[in-house]
mmCIF file as gemmi writes it, N, C-alpha and C atoms, coordinates in Angstrom:
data_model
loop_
_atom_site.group_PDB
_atom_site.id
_atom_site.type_symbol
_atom_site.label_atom_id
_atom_site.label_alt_id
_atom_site.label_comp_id
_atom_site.label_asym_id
_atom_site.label_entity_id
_atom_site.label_seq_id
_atom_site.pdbx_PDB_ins_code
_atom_site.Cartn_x
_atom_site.Cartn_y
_atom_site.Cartn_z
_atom_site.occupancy
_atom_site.B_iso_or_equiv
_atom_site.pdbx_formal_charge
_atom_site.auth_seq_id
_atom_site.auth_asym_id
_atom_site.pdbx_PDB_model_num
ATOM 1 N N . UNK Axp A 1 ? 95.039 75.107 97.169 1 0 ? 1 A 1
ATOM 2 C CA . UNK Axp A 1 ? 94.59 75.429 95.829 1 0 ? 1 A 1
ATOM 3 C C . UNK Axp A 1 ? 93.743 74.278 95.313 1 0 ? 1 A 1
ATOM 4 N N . UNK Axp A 2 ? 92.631 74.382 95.42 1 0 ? 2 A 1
ATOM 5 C CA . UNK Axp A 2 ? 91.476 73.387 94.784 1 0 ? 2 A 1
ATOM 6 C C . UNK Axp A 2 ? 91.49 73.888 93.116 1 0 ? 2 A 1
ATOM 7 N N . UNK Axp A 3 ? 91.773 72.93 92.199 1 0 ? 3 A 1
ATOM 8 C CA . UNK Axp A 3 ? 92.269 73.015 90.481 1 0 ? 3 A 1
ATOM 9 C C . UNK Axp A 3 ? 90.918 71.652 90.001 1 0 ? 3 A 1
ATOM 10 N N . UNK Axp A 4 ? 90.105 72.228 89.288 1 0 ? 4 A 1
ATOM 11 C CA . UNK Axp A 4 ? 88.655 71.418 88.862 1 0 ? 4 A 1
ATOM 12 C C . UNK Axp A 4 ? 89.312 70.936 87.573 1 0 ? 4 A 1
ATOM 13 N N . UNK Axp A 5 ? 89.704 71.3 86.948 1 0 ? 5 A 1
ATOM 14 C CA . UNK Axp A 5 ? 90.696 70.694 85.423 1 0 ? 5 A 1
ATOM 15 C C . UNK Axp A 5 ? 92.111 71.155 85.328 1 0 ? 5 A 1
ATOM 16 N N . UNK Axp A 6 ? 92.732 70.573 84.307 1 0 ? 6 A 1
ATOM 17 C CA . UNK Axp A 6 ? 94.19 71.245 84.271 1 0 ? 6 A 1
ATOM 18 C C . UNK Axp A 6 ? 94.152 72.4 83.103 1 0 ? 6 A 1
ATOM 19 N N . UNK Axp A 7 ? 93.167 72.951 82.726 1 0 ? 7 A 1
ATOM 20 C CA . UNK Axp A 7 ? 93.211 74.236 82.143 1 0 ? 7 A 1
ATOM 21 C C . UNK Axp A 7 ? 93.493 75.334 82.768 1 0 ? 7 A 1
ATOM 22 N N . UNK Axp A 8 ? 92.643 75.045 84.053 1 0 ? 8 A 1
ATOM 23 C CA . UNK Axp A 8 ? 92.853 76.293 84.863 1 0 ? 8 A 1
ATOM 24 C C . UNK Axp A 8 ? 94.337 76.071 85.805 1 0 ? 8 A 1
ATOM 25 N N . UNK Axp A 9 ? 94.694 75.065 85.932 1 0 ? 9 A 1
ATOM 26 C CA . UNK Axp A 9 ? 95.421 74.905 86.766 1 0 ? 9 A 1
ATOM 27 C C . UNK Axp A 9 ? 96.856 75.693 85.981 1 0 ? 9 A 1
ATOM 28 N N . UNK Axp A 10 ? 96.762 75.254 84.449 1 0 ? 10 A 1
ATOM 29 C CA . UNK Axp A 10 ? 97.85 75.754 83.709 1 0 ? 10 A 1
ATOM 30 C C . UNK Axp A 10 ? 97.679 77.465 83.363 1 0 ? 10 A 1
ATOM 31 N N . UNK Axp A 11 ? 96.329 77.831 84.064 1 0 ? 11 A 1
ATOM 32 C CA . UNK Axp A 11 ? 96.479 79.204 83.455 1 0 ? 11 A 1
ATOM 33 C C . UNK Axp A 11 ? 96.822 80.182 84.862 1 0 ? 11 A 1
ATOM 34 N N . UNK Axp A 12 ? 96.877 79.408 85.751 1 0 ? 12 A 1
ATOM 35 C CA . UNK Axp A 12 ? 97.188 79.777 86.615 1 0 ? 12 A 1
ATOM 36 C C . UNK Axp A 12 ? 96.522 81.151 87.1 1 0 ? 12 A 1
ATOM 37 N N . UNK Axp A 13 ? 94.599 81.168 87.135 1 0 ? 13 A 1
ATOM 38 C CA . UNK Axp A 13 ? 94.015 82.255 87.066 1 0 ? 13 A 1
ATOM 39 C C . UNK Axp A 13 ? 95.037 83.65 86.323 1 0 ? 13 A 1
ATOM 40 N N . UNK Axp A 14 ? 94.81 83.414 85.302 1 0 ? 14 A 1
ATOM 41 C CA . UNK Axp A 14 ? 95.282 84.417 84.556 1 0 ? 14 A 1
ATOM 42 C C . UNK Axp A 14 ? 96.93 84.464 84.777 1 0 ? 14 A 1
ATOM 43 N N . UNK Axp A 15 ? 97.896 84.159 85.421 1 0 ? 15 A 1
ATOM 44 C CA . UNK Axp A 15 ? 99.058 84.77 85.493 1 0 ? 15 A 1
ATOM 45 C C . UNK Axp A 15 ? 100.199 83.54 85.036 1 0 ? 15 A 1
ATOM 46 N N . UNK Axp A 16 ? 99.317 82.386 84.021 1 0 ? 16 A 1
ATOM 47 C CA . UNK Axp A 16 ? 99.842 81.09 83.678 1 0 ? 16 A 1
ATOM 48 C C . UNK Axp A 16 ? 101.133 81.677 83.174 1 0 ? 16 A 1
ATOM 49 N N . UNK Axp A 17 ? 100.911 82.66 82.129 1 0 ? 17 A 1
ATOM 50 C CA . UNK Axp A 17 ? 102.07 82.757 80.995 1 0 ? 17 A 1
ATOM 51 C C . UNK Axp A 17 ? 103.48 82.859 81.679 1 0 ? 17 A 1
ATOM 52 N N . UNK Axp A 18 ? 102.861 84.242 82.668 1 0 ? 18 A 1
ATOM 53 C CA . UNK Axp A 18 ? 104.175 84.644 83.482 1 0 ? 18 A 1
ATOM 54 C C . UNK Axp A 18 ? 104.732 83.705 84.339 1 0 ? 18 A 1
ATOM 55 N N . UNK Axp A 19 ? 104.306 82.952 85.062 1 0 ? 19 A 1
ATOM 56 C CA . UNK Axp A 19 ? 104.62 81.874 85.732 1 0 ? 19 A 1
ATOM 57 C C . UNK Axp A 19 ? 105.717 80.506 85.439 1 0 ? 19 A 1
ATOM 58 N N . UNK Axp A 20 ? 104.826 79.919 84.024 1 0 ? 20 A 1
ATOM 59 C CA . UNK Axp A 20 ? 105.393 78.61 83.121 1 0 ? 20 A 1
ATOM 60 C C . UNK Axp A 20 ? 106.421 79.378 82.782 1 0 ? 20 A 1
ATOM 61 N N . UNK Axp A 21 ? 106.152 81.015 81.934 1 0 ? 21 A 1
ATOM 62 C CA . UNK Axp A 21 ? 107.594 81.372 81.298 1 0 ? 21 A 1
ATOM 63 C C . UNK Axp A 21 ? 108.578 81.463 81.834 1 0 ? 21 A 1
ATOM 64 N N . UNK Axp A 22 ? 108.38 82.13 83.252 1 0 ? 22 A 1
ATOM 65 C CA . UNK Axp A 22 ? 109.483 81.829 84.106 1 0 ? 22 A 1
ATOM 66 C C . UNK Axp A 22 ? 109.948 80.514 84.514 1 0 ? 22 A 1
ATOM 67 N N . UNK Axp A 23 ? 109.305 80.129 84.754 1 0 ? 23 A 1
ATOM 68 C CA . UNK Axp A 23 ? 110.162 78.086 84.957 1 0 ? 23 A 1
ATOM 69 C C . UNK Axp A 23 ? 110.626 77.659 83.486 1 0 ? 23 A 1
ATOM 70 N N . UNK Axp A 24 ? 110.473 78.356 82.432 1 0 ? 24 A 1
ATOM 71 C CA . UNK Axp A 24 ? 111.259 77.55 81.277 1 0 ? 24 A 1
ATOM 72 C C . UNK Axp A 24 ? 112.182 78.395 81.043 1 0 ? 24 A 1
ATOM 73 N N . UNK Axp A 25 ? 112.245 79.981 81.423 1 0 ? 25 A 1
ATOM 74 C CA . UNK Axp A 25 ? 113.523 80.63 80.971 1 0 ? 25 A 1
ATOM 75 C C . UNK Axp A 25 ? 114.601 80.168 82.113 1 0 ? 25 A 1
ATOM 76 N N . UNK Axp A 26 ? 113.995 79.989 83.056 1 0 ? 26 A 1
ATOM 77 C CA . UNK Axp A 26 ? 114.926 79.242 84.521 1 0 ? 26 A 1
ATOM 78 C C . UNK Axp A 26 ? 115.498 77.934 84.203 1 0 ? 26 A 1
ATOM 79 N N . UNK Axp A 27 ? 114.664 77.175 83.751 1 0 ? 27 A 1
ATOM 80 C CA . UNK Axp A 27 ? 115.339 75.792 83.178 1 0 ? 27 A 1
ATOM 81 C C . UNK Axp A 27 ? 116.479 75.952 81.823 1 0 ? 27 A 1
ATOM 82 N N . UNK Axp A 28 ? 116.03 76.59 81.207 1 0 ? 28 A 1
ATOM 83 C CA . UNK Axp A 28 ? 116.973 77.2 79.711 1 0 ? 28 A 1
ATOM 84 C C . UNK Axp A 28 ? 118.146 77.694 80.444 1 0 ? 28 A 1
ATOM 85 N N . UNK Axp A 29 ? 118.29 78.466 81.456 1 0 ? 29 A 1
ATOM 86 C CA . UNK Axp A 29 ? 119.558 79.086 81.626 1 0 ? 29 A 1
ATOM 87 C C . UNK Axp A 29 ? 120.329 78.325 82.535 1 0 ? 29 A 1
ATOM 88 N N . UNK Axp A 30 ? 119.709 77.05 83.259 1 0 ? 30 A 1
ATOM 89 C CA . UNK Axp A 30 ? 120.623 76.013 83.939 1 0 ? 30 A 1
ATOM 90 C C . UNK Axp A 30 ? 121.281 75.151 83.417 1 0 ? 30 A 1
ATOM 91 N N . UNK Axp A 31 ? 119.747 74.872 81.919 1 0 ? 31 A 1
ATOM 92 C CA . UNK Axp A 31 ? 120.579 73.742 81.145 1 0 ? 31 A 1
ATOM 93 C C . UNK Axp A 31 ? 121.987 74.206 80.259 1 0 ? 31 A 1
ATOM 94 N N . UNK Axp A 32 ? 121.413 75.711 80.133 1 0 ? 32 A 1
ATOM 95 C CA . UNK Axp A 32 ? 123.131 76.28 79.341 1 0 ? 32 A 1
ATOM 96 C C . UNK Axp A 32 ? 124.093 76.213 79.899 1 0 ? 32 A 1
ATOM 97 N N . UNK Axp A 33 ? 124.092 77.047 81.497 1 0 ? 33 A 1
ATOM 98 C CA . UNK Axp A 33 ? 125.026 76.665 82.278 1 0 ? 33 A 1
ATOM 99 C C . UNK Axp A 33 ? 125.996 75.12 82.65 1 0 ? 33 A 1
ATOM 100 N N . UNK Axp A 34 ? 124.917 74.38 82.625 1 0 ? 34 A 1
ATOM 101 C CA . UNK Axp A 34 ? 125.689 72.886 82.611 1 0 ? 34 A 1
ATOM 102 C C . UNK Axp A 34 ? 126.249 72.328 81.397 1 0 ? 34 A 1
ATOM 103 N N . UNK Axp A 35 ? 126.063 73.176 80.68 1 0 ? 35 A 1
ATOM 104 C CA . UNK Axp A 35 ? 126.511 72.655 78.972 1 0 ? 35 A 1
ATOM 105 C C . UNK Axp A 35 ? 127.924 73.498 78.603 1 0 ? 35 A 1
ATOM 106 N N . UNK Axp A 36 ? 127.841 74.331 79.338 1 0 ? 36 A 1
ATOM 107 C CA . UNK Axp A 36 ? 129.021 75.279 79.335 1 0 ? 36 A 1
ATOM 108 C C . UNK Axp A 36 ? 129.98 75.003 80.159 1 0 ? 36 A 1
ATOM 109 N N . UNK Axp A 37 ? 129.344 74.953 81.431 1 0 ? 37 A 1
ATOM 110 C CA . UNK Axp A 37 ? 130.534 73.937 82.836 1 0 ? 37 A 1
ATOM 111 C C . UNK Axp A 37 ? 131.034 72.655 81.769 1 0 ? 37 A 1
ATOM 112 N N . UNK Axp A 38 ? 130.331 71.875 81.44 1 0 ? 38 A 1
ATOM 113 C CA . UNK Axp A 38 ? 131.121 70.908 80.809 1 0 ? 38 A 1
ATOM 114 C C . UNK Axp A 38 ? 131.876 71.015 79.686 1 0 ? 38 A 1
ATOM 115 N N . UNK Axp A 39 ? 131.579 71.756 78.561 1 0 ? 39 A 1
ATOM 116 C CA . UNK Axp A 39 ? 132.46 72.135 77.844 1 0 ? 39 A 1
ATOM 117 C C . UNK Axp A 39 ? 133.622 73.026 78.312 1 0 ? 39 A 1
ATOM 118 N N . UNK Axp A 40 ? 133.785 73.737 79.194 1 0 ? 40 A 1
ATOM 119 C CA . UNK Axp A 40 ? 134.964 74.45 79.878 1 0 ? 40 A 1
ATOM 120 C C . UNK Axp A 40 ? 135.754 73.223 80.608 1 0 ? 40 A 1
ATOM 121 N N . UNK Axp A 41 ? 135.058 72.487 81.138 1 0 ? 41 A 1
ATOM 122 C CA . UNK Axp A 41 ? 135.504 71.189 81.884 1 0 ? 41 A 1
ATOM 123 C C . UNK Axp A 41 ? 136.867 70.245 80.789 1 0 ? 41 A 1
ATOM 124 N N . UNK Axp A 42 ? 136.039 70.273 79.675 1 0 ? 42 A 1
ATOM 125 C CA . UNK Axp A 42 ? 136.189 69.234 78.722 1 0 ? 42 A 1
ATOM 126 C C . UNK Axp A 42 ? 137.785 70.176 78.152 1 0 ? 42 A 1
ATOM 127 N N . UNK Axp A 43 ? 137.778 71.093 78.376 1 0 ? 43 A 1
ATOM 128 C CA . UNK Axp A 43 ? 138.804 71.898 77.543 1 0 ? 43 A 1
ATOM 129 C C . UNK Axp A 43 ? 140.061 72.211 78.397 1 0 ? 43 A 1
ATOM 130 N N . UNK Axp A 44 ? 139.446 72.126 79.788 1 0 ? 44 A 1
ATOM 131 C CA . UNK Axp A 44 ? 140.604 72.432 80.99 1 0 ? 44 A 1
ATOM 132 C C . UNK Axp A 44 ? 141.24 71.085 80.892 1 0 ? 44 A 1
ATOM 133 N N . UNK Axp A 45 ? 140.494 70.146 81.05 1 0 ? 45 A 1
ATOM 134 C CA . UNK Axp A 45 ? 141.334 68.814 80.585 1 0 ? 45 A 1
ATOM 135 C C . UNK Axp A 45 ? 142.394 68.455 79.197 1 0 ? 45 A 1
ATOM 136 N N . UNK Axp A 46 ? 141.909 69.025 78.505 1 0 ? 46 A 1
ATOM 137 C CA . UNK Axp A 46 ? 142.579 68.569 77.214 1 0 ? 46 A 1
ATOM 138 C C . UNK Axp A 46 ? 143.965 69.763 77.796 1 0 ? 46 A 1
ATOM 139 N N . UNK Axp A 47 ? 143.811 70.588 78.167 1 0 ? 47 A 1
ATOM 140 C CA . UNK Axp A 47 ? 144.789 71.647 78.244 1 0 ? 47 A 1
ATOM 141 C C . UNK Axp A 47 ? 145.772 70.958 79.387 1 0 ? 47 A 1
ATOM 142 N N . UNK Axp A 48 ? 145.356 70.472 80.535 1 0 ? 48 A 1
ATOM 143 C CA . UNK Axp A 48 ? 146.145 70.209 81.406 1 0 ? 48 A 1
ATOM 144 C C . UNK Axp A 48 ? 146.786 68.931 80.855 1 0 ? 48 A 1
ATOM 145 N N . UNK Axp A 49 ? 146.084 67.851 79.976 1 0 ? 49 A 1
ATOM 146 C CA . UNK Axp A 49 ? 147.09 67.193 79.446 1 0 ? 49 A 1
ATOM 147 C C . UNK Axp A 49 ? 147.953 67.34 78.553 1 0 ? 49 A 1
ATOM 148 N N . UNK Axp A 50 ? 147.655 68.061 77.693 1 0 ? 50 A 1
ATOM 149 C CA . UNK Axp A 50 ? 148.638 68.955 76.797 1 0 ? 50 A 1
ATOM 150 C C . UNK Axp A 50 ? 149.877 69.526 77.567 1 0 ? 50 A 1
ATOM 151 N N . UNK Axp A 51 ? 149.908 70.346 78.64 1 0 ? 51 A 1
ATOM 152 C CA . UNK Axp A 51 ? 150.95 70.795 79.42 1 0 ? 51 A 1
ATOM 153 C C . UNK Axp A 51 ? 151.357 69.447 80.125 1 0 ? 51 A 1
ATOM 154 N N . UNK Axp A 52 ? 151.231 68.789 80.716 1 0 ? 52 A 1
ATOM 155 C CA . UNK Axp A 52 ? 151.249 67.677 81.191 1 0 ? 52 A 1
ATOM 156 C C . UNK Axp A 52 ? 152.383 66.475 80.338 1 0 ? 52 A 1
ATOM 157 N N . UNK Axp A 53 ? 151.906 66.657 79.063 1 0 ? 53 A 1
ATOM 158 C CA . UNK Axp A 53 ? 152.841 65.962 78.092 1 0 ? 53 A 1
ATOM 159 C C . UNK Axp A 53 ? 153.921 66.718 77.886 1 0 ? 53 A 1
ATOM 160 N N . UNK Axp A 54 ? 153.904 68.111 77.499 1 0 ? 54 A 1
ATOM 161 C CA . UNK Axp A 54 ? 154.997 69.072 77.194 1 0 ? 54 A 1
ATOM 162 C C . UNK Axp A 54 ? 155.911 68.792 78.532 1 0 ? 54 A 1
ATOM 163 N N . UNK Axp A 55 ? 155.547 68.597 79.517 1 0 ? 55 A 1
ATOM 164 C CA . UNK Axp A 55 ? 156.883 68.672 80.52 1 0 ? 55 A 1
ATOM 165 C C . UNK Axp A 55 ? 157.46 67.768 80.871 1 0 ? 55 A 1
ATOM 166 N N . UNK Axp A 56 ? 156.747 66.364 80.358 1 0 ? 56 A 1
ATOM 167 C CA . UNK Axp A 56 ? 157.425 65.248 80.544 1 0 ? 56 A 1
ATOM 168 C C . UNK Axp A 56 ? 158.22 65.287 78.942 1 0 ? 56 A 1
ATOM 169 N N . UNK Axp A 57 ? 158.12 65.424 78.295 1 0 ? 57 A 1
ATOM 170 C CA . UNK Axp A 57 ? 158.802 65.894 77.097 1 0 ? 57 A 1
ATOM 171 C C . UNK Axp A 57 ? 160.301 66.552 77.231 1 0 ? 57 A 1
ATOM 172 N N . UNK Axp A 58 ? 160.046 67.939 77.984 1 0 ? 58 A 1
ATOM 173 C CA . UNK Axp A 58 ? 161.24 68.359 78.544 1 0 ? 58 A 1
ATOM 174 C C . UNK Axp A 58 ? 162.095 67.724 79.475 1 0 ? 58 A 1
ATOM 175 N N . UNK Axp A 59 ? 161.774 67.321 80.269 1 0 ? 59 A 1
ATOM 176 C CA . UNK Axp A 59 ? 162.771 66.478 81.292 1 0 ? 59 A 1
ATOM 177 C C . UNK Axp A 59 ? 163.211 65.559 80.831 1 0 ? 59 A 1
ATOM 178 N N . UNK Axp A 60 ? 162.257 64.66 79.661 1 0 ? 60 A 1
ATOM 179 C CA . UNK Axp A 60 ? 163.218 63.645 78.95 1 0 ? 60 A 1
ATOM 180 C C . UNK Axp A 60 ? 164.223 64.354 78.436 1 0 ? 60 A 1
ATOM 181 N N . UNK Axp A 61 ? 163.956 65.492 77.64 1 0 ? 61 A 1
ATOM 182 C CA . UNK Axp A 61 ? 165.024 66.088 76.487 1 0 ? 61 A 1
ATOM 183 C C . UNK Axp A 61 ? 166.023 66.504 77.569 1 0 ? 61 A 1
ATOM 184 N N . UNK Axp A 62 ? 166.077 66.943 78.96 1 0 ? 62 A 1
ATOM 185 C CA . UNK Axp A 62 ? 167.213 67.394 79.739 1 0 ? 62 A 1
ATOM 186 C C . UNK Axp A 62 ? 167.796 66.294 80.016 1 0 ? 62 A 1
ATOM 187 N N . UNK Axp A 63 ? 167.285 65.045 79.884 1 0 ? 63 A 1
ATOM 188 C CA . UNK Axp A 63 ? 168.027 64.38 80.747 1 0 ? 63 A 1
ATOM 189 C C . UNK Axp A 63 ? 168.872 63.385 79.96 1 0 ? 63 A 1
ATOM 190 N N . UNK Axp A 64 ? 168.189 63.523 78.602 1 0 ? 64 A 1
ATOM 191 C CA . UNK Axp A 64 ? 169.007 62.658 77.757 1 0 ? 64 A 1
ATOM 192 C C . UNK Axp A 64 ? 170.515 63.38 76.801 1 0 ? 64 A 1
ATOM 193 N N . UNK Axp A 65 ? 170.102 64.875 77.006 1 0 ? 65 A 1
ATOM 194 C CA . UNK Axp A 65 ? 171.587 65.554 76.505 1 0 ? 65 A 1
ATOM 195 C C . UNK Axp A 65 ? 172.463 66.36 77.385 1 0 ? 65 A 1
């Protein structure tokens, strides 16, 4: 692909729009995805320490009455 300026290069003989739009709706839906993995991440943690505390909780309480 010989590109004489970056006008044409961005218009991608006519089919720029469809092209760029697709690489930014592609990037938009990875960056959500990783924003979501981590917030699910962030919540499985708080949860597993939450249970985590509750059962050391209980075994104290069994073992002290």
């Amino acid at each position: 692909m010989n590109v004489e300026n970056w006008s044409e290069f961005f218009a991608m003989g006519g089919y720029g729009f469809y092209v760029w739009g697709s690489y930014i709706v592609s990037f938009i839906c990875i960056a959500g995805e990783v924003i979501l993995i981590s917030k699910r991440r962030r919540t499985l943690m708080k949860q597993s320490g939450l249970i985590h505390k509750s059962t050391k909780k209980e075994i104290k309480n069994e073992t002290t009455s």
